[in-house]
C-alpha positions as CSV (number, residue, x, y, z in Angstrom):
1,X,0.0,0.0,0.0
2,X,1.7,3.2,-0.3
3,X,1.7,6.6,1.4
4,X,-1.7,8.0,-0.5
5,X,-4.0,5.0,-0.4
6,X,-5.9,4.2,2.4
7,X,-8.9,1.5,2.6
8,X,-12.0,1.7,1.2
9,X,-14.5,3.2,4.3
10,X,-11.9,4.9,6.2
11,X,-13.5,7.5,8.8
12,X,-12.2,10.3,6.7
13,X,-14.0,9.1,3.9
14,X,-17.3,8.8,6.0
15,X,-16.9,12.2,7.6
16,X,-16.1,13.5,4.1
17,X,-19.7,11.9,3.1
18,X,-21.8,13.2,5.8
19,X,-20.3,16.8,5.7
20,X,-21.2,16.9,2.0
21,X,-24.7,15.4,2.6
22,X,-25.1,18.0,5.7
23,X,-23.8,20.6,3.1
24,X,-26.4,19.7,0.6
25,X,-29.5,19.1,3.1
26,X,-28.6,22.8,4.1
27,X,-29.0,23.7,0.5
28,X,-31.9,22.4,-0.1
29,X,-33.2,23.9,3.5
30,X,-32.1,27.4,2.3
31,X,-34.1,27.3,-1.0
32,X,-36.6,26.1,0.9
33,X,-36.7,28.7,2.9
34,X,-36.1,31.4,0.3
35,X,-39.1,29.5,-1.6
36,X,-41.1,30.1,1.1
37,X,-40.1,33.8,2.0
38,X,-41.0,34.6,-1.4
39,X,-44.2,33.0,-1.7
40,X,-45.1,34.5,1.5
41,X,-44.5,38.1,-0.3
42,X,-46.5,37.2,-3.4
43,X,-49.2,36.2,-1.3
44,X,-49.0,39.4,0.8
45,X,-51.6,39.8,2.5
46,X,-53.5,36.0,3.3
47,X,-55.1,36.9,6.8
48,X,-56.2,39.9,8.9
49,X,-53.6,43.1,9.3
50,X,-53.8,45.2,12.8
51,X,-52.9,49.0,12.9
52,X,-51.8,50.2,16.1
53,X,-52.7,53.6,17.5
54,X,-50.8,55.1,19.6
55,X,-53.7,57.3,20.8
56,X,-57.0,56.3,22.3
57,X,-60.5,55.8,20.4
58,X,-62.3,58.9,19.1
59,X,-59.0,60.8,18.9
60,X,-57.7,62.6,15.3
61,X,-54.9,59.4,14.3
62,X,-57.7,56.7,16.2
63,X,-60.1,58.6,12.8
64,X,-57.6,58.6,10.1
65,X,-56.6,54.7,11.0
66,X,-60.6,53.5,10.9
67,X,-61.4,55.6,7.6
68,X,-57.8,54.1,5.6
69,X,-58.8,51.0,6.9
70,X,-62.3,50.9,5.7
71,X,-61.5,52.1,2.3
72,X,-58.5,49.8,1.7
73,X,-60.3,46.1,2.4
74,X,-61.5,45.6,-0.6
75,X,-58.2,46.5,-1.9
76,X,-56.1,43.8,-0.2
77,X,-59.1,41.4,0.1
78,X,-58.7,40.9,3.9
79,X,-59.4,42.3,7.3
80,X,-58.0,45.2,8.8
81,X,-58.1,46.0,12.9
82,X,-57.5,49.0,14.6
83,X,-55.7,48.4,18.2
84,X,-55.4,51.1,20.6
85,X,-52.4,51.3,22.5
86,X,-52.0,54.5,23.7
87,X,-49.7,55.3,26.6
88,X,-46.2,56.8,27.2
89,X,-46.0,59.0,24.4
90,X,-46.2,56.6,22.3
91,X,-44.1,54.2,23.9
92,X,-46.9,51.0,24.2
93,X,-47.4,51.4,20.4
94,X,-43.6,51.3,19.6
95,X,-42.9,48.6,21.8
96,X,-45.2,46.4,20.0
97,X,-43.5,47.0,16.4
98,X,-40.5,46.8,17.5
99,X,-41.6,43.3,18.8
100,X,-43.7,42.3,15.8
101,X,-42.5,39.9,13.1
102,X,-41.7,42.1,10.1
103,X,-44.3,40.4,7.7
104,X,-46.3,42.8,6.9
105,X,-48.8,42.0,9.2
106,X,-49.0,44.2,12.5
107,X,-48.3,47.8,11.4
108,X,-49.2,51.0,13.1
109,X,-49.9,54.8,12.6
110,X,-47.5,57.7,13.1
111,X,-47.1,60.9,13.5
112,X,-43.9,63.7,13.9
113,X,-44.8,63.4,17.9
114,X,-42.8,60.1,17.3
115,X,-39.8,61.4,16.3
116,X,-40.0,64.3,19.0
117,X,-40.3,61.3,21.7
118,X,-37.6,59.5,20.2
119,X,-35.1,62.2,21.0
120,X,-36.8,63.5,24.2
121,X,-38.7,61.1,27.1
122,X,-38.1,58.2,24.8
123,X,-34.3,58.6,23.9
124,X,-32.2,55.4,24.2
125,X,-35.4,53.2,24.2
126,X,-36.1,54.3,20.4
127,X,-34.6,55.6,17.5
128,X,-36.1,56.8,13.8
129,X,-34.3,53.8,11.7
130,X,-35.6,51.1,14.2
131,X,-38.5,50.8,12.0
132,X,-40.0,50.8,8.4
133,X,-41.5,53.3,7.1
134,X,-44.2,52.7,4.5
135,X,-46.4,54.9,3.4
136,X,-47.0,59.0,4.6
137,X,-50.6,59.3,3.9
138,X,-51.9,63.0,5.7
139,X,-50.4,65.8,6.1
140,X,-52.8,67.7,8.8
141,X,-51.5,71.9,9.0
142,X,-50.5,73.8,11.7
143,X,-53.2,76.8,12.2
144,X,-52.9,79.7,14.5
145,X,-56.0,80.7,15.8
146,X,-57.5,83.5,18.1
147,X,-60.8,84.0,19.3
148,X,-63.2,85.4,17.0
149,X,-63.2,88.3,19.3
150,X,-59.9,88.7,19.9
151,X,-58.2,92.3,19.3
152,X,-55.6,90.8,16.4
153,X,-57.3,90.4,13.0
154,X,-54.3,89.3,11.6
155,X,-50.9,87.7,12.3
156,X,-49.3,91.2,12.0
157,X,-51.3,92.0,14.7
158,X,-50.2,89.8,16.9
159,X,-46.6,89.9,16.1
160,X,-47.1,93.4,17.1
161,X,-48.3,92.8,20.1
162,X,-46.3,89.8,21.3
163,X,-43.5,92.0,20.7
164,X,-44.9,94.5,22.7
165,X,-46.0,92.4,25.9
166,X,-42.1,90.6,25.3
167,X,-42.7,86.9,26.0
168,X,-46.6,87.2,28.2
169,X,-48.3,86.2,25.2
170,X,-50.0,82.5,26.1
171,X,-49.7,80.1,23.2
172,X,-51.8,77.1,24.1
173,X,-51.2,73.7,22.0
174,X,-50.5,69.9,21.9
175,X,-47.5,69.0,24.0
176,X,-44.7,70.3,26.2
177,X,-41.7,72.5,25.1
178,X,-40.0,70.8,22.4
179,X,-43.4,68.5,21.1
180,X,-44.1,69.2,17.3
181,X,-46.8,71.8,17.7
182,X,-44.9,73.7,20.2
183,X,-41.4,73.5,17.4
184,X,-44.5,74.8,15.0
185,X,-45.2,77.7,16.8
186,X,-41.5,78.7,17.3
187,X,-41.0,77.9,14.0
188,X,-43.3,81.5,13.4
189,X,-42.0,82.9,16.5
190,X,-38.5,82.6,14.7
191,X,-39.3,83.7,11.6
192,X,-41.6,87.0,13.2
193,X,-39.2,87.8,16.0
194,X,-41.4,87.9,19.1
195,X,-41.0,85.5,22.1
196,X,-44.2,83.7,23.9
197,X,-45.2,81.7,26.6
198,X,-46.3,78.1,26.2
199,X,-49.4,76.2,27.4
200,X,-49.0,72.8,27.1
201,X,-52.2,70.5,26.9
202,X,-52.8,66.9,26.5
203,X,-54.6,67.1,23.5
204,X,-55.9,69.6,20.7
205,X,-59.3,69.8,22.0
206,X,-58.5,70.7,25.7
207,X,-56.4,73.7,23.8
208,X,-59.5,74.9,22.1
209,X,-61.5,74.7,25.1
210,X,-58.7,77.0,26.9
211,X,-58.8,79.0,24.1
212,X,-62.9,79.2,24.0
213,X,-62.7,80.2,27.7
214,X,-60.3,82.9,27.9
215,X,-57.4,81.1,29.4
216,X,-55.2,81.8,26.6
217,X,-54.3,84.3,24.0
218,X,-53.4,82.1,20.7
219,X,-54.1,78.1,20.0
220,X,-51.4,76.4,17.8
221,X,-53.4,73.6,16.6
222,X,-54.9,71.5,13.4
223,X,-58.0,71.9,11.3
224,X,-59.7,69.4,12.8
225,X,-60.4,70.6,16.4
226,X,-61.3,74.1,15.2
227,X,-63.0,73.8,11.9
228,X,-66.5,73.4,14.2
229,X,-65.7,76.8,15.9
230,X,-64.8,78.2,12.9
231,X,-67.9,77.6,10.7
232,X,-69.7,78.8,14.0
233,X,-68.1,82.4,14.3
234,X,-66.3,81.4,17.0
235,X,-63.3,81.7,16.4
236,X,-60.5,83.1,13.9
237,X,-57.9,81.5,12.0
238,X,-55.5,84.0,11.1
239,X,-53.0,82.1,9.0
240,X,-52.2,77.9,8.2
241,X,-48.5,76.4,8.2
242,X,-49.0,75.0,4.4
243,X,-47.7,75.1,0.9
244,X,-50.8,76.4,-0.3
245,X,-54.2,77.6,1.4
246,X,-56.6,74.6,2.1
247,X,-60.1,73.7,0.9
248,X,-61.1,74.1,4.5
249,X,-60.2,77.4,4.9
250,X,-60.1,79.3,1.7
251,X,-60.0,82.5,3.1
252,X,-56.9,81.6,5.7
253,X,-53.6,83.1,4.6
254,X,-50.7,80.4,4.1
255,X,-47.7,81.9,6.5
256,X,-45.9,82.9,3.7
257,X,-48.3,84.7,2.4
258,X,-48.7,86.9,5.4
259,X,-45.3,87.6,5.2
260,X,-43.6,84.9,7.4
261,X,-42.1,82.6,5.0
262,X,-40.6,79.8,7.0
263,X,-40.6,77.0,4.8
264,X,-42.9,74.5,5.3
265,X,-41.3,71.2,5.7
266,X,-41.8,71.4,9.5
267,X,-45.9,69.8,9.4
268,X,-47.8,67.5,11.1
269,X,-48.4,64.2,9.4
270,X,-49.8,60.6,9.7
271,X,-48.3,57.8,8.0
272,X,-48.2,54.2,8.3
273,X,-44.9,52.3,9.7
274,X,-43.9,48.9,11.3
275,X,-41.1,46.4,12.6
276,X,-38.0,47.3,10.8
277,X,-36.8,44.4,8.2
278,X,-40.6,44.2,6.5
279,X,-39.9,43.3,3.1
280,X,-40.0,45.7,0.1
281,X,-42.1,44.2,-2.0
282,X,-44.6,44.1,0.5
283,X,-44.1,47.6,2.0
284,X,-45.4,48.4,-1.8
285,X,-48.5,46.1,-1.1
286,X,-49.0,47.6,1.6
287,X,-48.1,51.7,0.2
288,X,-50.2,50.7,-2.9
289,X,-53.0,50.2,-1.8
290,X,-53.4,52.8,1.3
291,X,-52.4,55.2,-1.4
292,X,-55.0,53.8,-3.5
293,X,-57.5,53.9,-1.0
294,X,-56.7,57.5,-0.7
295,X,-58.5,58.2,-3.8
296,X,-62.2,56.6,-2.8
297,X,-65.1,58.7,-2.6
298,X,-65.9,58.3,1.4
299,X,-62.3,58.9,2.2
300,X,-62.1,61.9,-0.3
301,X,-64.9,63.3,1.7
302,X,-63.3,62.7,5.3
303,X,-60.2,64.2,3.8
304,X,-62.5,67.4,3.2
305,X,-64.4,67.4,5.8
306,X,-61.3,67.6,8.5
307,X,-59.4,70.0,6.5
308,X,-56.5,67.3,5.7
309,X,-53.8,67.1,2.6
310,X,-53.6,63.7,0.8
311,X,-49.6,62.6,1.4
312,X,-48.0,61.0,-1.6
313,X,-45.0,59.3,-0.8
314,X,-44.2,55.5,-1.1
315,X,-41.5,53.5,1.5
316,X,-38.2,55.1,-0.2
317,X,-39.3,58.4,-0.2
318,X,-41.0,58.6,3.3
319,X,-38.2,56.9,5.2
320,X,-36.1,60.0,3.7
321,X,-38.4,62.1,4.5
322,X,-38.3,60.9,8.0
323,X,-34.6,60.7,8.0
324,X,-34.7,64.5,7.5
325,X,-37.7,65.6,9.5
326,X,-35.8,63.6,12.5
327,X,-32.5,66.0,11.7
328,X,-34.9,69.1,12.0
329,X,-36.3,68.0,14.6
330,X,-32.9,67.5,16.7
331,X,-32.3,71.1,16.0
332,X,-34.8,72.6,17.4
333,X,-35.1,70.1,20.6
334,X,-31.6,71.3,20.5
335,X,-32.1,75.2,20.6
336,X,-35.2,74.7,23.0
337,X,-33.0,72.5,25.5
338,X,-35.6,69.6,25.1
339,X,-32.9,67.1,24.9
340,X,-32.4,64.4,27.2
């Protein structure tokens, strides 16, 4: 026998074997897989989704979720449920993303307050890029609004005056310092050159009651909240944080019409988002057809009837989109000392 030859069945021979065969079996276990994953995708969606809220039943986002869900069924042929999980700024809705499987299947509704928690109360716990975002569907303006009896008929009146009374001038809104309707508001401030004093209130109705009553001056807050008041004579809208004037309130100046032209990137907006890794192909499912949706007559008329803009952007242009609004936000949670 010499030096290379060895007899037939020698252990190295059989180990050689069954590391091939466990080579192969893993093969044919990855295409598996992969066979599987993809099928999974083209057969996006084959039972019930869930939107999350972070906010409680009856509430603005709680509205927008039930009306895009109603209106996109029939598109993807299955159920959709709405789950409140409001709580901790958001924190109760984030926690279960970031837990769900990325499939597709348990997505949730957000808005800028997410990326102002993120950086503030909710810093270290979650970050913008530990999810996916899918689809920005509203964009829901800023409006500053006085009393209909109040002394300023228009924002140069109260710029005037707030420079005048040098920081006294109450500001009611959503939020603490540093939330995204108080960065609004100072946004203007900015741009006008007055200072003011901040009311913070748990939610945009409790601001227009404040404002109803007397309690304060000026209410940073959306269409939706004040269109009521508005139709009633109750109060005044003196100017809306958009691109253009909306269908709601035709005769409401944009900002930069009045003469305070501070871009308008900085708005509120609700879009859907999940569990970071959901596949691309179905993140367009899934953009698709709440874009789709978008377009149907009962959620035209919602759209119109709380003074909303229809958003337009798919999962690569929303996540950068995000990716800056998170950047803008920084700087001014910087400037207003917000940070944690």
């Amino acid at each position: 026998m010499n030096a290379t030859s060895r007899p037939q069945g020698h252990p190295s021979d059989k180990a050689r074997g069954a590391s091939r065969r466990a080579v192969l079996a893993g093969a044919a276990m990855l295409c598996m897989l992969g066979a599987g994953a993809a099928s999974a995708e083209e057969d996006f969606p084959s039972k019930p989704i869930t939107i999350i809220a972070h906010t409680g039943a009856g509430s603005s986002t709680d509205i927008f979720a039930r009306e895009l869900a109603r209106a996109a069924e029939p598109l993807l042929g299955q159920p959709i449920v709405i789950e409140n999980r409001p709580g901790g700024s958001g924190a109760a809705q984030m926690s279960a993303l970031k837990l769900a499987k990325p499939n597709g299947y348990t997505i949730g509704v957000n808005t800028l307050s997410h990326l102002t928690a993120m950086q503030t109360n909710l810093k270290g716990s979650f970050a913008w890029d530990d999810f996916s975002w899918i689809v920005l569907n509203q964009i829901d303006p800023y409006a500053i609004v006085v009393r209909s009896d109040s002394e300023y008929k228009t924002l140069k009146d109260l710029v005037e005056d707030a420079k005048k009374k040098g920081g006294t001038l109450n500001v009611g809104g959503f939020g603490t310092v540093g939330s995204a309707h108080n960065i609004a508001f100072n946004l203007f401030a900015d741009a006008a050159g007055f200072k003011f004093n901040w009311v913070p209130f748990e939610g945009g109705s409790q601001a227009m009651t404040a404002l109803l009553g007397g309690h304060i001056d000026v209410v940073n807050t959306n269409p939706g909240p004040m269109l009521q008041f508005a139709e009633a004579n109750r109060v005044r809208p003196l100017g809306v944080l958009s691109k253009t004037r909306i269908d709601s309130m035709p005769d409401t100046p944009t900002l930069a019409e009045a003469g305070y032209d501070l871009g308008t990137t900085w708005q509120q907006i609700r879009g859907i988002y999940g569990p970071k890794g959901i596949p691309m192909d179905i993140q367009k499912k899934l953009a698709d057809a709440f874009l789709q949706a978008m377009k149907r007559p009962e959620f035209v008329k919602y759209m119109k009837a709380s003074g909303q803009i229809a958003g337009d952007l798919g999962p690569e242009e929303y996540t950068a989109f995000i990716a800056e609004q998170n950047e803008l936000a920084k700087t001014w949670l910087d400037k207003l000392g917000a940070t944690q």
